[in-house]
Backbone as a ProteinNet text record, in pm:
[ID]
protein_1_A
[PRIMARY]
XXXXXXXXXXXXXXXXXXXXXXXXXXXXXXXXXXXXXXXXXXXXXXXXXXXXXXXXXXXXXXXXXXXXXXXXXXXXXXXXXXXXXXXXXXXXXXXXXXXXXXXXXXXXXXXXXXXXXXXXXXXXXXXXXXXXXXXXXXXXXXXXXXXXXXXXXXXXXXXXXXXXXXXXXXX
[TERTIARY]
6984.2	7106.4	7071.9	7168.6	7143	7183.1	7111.1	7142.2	7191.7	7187	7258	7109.2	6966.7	6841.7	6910	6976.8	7000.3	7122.8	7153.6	7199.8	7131.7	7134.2	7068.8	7011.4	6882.9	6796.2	6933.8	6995.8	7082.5	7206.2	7249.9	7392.5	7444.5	7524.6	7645.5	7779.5	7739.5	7872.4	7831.5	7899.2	7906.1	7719.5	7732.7	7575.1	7606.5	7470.8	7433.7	7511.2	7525.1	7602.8	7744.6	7800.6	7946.4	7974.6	7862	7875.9	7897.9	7806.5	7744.8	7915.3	7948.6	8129.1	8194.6	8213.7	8366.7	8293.1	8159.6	8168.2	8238.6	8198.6	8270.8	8358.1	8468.9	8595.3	8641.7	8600.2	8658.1	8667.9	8528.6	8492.1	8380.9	8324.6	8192.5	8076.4	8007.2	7891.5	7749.1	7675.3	7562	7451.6	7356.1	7260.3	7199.7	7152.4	7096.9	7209.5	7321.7	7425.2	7400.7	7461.1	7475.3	7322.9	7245.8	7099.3	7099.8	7116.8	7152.5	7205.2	7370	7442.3	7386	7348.9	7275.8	7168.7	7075.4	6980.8	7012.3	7169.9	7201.1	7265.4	7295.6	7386.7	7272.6	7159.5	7017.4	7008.5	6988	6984.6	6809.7	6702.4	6545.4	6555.8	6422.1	6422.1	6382.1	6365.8	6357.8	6503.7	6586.7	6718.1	6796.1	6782.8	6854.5	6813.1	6664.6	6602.4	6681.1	6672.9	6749.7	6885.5	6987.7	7131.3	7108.3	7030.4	7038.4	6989.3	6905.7	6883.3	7048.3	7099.5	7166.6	7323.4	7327.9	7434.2	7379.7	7291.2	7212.5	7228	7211.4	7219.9	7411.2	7466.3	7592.6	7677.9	7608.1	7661.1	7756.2	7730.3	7805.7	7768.7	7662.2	7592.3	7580.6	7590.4	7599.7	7584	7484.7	7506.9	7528.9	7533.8	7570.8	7757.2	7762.7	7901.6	7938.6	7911.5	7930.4	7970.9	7839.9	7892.4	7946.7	7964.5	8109	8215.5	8277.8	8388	8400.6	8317.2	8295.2	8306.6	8234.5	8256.9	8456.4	8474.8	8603.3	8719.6	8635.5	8801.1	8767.5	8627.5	8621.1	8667.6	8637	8703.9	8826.7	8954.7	9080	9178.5	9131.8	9152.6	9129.9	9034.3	8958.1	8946.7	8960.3	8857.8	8793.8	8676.5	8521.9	8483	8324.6	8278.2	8172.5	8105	7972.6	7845.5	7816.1	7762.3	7772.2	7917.5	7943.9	7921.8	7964.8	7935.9	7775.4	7759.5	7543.8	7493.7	7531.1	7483	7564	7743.9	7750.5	7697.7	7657.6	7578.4	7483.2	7364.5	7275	7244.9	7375	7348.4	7384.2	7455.9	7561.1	7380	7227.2	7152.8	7112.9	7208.4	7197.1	7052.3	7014.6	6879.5	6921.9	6815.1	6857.4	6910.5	6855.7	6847.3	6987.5	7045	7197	7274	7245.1	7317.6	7333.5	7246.3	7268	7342.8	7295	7338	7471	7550.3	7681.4	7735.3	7719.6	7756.7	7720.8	7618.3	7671.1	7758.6	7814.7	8027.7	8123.4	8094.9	8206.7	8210.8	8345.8	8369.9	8366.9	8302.7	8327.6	8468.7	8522.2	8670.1	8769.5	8743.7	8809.2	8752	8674.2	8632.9	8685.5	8712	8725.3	8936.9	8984.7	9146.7	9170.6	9068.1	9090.4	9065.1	8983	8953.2	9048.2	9166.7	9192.8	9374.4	9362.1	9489.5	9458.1	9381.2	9317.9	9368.5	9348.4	9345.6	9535.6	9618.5	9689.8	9766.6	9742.7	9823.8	9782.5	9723.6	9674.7	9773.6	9768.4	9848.9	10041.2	10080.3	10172.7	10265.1	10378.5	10503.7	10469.1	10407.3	10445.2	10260	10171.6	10056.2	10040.1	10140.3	10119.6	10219.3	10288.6	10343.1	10269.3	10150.3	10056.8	9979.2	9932.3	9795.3	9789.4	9895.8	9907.9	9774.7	9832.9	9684.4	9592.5	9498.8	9370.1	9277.4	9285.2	9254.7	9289.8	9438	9468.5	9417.8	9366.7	9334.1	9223.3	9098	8978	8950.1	9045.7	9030.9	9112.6	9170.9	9235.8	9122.9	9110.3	8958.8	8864.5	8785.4	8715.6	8698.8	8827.6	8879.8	8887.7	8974.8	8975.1	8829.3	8740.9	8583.8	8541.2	8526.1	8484.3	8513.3	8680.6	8730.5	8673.3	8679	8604.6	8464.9	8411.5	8218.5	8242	8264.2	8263.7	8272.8	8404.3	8452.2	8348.3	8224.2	8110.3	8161.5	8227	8235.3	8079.2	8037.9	7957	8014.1	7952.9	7971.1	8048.5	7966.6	8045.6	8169.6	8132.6	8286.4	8400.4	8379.1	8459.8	8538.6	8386.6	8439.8	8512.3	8510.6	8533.6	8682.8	8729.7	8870.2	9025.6	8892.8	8973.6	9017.4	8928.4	8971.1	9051.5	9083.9	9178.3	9335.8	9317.7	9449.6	9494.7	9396.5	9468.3	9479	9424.1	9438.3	9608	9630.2	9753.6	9863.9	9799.7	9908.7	9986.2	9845.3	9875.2	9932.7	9920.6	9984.1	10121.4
6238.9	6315.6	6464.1	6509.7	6691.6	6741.1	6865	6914.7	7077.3	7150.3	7339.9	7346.7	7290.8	7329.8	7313.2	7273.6	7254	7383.5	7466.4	7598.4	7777.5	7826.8	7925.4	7991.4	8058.7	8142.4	8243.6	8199.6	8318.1	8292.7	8173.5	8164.6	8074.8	8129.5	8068.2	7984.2	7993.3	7929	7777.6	7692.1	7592	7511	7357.7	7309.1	7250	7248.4	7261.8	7115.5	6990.6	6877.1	6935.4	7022.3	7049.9	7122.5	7244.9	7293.2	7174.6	7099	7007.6	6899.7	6936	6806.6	6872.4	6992.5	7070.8	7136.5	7145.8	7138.6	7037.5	6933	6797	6730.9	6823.3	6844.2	6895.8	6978.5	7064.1	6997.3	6937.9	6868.9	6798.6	6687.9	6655.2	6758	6734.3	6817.3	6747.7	6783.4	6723.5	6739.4	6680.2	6713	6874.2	6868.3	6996.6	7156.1	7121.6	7201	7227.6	7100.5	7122.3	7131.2	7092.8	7196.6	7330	7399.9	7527.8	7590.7	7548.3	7585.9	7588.3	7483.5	7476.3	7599.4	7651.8	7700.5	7803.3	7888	8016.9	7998.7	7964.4	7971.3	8011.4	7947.6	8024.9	7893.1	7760.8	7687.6	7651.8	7616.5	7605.1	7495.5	7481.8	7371.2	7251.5	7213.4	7087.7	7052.7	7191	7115.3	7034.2	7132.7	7088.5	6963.8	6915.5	6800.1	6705.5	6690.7	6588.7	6604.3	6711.8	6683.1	6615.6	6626.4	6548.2	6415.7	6420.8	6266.4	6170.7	6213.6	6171	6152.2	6256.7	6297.5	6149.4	6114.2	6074	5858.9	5892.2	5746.1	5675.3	5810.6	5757.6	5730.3	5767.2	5740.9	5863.4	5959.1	6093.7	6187.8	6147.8	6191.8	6143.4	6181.8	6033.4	6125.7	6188	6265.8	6207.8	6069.1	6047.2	6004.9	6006.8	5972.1	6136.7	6231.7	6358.6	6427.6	6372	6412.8	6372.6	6206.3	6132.7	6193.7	6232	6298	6417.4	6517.1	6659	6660.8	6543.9	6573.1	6563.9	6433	6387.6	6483	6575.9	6671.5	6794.5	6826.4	6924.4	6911.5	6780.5	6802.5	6766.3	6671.1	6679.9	6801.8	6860.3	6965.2	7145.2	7143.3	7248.1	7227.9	7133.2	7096.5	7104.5	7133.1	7166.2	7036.1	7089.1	7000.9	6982.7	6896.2	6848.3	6956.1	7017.1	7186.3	7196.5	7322.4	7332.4	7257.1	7160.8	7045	7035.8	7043.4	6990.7	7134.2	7294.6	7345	7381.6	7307	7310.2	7226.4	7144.1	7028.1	7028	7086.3	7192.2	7258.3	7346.5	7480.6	7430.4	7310.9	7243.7	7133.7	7136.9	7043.8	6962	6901.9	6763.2	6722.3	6604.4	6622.7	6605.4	6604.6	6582.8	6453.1	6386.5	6193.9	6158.1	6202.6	6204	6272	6351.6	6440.6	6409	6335.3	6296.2	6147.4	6075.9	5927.5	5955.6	6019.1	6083.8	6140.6	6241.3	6255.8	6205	6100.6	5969.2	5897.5	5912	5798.2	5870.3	5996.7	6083.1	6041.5	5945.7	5940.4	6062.1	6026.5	6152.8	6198.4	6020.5	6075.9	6155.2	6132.2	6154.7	6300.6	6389	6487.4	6578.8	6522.9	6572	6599.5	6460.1	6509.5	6619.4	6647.7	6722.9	6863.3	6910.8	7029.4	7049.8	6923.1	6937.2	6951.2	6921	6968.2	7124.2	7156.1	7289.2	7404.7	7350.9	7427.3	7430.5	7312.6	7286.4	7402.4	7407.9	7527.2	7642.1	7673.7	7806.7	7839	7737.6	7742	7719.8	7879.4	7893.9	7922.2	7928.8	7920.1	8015.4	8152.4	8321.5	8271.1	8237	8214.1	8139.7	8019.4	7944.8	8039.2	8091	8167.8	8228.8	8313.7	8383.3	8339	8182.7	8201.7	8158.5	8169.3	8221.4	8287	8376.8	8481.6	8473	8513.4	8424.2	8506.8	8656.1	8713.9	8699.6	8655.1	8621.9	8491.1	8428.9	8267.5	8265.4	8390	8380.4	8450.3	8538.4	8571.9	8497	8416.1	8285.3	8211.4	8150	8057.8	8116.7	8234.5	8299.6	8263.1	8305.5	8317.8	8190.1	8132.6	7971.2	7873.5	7930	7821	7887.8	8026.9	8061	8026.1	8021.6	7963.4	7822.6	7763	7631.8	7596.1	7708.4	7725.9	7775.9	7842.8	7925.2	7786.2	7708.9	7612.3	7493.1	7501.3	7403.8	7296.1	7299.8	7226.3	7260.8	7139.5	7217.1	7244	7355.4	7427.7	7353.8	7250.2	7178.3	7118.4	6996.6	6985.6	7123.1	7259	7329.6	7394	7340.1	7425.9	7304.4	7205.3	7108.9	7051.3	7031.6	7073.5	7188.2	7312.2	7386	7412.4	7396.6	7387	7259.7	7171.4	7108.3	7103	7156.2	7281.2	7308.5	7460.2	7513.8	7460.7	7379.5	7331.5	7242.8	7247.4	7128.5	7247.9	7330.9	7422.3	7521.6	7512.1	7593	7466.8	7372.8	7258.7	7238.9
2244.2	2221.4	2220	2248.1	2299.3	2138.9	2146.1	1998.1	2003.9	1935.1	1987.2	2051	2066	2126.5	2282.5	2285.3	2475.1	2527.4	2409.5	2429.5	2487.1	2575.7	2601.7	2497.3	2473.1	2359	2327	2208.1	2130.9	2158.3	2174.7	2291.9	2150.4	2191.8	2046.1	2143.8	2284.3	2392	2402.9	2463	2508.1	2537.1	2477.1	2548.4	2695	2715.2	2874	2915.8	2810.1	2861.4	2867.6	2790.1	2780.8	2908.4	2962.8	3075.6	3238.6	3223.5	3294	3343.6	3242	3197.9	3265.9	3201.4	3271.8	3396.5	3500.1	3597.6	3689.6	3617.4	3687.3	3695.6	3598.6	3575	3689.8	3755.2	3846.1	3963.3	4056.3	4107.5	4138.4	4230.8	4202.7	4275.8	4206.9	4259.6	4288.3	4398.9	4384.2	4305.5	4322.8	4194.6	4217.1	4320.6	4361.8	4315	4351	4277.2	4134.8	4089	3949.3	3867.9	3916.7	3867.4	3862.7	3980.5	4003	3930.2	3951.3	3857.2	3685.6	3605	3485	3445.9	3594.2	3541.6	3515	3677.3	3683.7	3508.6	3433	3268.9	3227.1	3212.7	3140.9	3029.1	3103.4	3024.8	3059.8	2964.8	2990.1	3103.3	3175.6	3253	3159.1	3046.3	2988.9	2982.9	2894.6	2898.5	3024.1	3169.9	3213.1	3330.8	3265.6	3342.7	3243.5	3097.9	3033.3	3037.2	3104.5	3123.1	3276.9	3320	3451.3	3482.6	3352.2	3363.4	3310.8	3195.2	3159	3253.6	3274.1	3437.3	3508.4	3583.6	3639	3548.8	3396.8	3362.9	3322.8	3321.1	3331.5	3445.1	3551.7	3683.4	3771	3703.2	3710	3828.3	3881.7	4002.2	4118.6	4203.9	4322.1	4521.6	4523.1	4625.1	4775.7	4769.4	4883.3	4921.7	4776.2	4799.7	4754.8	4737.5	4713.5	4827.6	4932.7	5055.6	5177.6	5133.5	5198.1	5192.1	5084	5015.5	5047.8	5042.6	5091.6	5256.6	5344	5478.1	5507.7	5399.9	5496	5407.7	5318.8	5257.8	5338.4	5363.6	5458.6	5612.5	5680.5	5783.7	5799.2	5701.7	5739.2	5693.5	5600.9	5548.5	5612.9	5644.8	5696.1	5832.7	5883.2	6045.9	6085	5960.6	6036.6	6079.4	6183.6	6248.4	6220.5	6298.8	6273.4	6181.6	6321.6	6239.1	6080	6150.8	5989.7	5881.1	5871.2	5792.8	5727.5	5803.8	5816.2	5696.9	5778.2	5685.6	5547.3	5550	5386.8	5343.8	5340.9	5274	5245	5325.2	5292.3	5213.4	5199.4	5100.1	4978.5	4962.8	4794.1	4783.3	4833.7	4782.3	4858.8	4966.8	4968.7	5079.8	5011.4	5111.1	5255.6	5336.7	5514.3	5547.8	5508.8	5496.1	5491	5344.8	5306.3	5349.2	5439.3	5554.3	5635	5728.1	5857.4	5861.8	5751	5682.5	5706.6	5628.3	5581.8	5750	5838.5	5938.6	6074.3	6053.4	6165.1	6131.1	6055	6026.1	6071.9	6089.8	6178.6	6313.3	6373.7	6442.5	6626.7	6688	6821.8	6861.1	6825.3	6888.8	6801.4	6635.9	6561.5	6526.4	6567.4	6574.8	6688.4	6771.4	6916.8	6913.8	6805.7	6807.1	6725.5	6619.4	6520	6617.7	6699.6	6737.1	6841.5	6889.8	6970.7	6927.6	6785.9	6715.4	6654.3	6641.6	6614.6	6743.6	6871.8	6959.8	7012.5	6984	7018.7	6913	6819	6730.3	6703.3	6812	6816.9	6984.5	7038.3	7178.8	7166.7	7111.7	7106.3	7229.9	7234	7384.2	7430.4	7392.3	7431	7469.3	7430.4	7475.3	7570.5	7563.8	7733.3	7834.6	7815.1	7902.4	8007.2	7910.7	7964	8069.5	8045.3	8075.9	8228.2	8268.9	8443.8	8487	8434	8465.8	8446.3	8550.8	8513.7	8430.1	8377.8	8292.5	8152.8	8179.9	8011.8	7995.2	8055.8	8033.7	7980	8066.4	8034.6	7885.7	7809.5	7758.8	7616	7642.6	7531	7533.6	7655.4	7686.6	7582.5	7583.6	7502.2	7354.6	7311.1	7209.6	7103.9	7200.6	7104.7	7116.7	7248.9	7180.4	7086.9	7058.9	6970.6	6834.5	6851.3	6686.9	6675.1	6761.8	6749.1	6687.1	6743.3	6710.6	6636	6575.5	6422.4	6320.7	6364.4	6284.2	6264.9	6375.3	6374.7	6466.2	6577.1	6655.4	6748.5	6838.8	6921.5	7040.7	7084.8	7247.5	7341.6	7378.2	7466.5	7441.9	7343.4	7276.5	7296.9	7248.8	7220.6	7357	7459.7	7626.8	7687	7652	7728.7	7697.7	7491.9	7482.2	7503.5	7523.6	7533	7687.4	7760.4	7881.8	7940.7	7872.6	7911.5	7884.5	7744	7682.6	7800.1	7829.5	7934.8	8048.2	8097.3	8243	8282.2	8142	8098.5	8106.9	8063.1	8047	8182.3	8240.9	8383.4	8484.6	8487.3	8602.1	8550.6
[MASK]
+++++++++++++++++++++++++++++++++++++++++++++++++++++++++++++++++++++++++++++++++++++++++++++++++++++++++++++++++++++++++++++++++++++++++++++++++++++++++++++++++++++++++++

């Protein structure tokens, strides 16, 4: 059991399990996170190896389902892609193993409608109007792989939906 010893040197605020709670109040976090998070409070590394064990024996931790959940609210939500994906998951802890585990269940096709509903609402009436021209095309063309790659689609994917946008649009 945690005692005020699992409180920062001089800290009269919250213990590192109470911190540890109302992180996970908010939402889940992986371990690698919520370590982080624990140490940036200025909690010792003994304390916050025994809030993590305990995190850890109540079942409160779970990074592969952390980043089941994180891929599929990030991509129906957000529409990121593969990429993207890989390095938030990354940066929130998660090992490689449980990364790649986690984004081989992402469907190709179900990736490919999402970037391709992405592109479809960016392709407004006054924008297909345009893209007659083959300057304004190349320069929409441009434009929307890029929003795509930013978004962590890859390259091809992104040249290969968007050019069928427009090709739909000009016939």
């Amino acid at each position: 059991m945690l005692t005020g010893a699992d409180k920062p040197s001089g800290a009269t605020g919250p213990t590192a399990w109470d911190v540890a709670l109302r992180l996970l109040g908010v939402r889940a976090r992986s371990r690698g996170e919520m370590q982080e998070r624990l140490v940036r409070r200025g909690f010792d590394a003994d304390t916050v190896a025994e809030v993590m064990r305990r995190l850890d024996s109540a079942g409160l931790l779970d990074d592969e389902d952390f980043a089941a959940e994180w891929v599929w609210s990030r991509q129906t939500h957000s529409g990121r892609g593969r990429v993207a994906l890989r390095h938030e998951l990354k940066a929130k802890g998660v090992d490689a193993a449980t990364i790649e585990s986690v984004l081989s269940n992402i469907d190709p096709e179900d990736e490919r409608a999402v970037a391709s509903r992405l592109v479809a609402k960016k392709l407004t009436p006054r924008v297909l109007e345009q893209v007659a021209d083959r300057a304004v095309r190349d320069k929409h063309f441009r434009r929307l792989v890029g929003m795509l790659v930013r978004r962590g689609y890859s390259q091809s994917m992104a040249i290969e939906v968007v050019g069928e946008h427009l090709d739909a649009a000009v016939e």
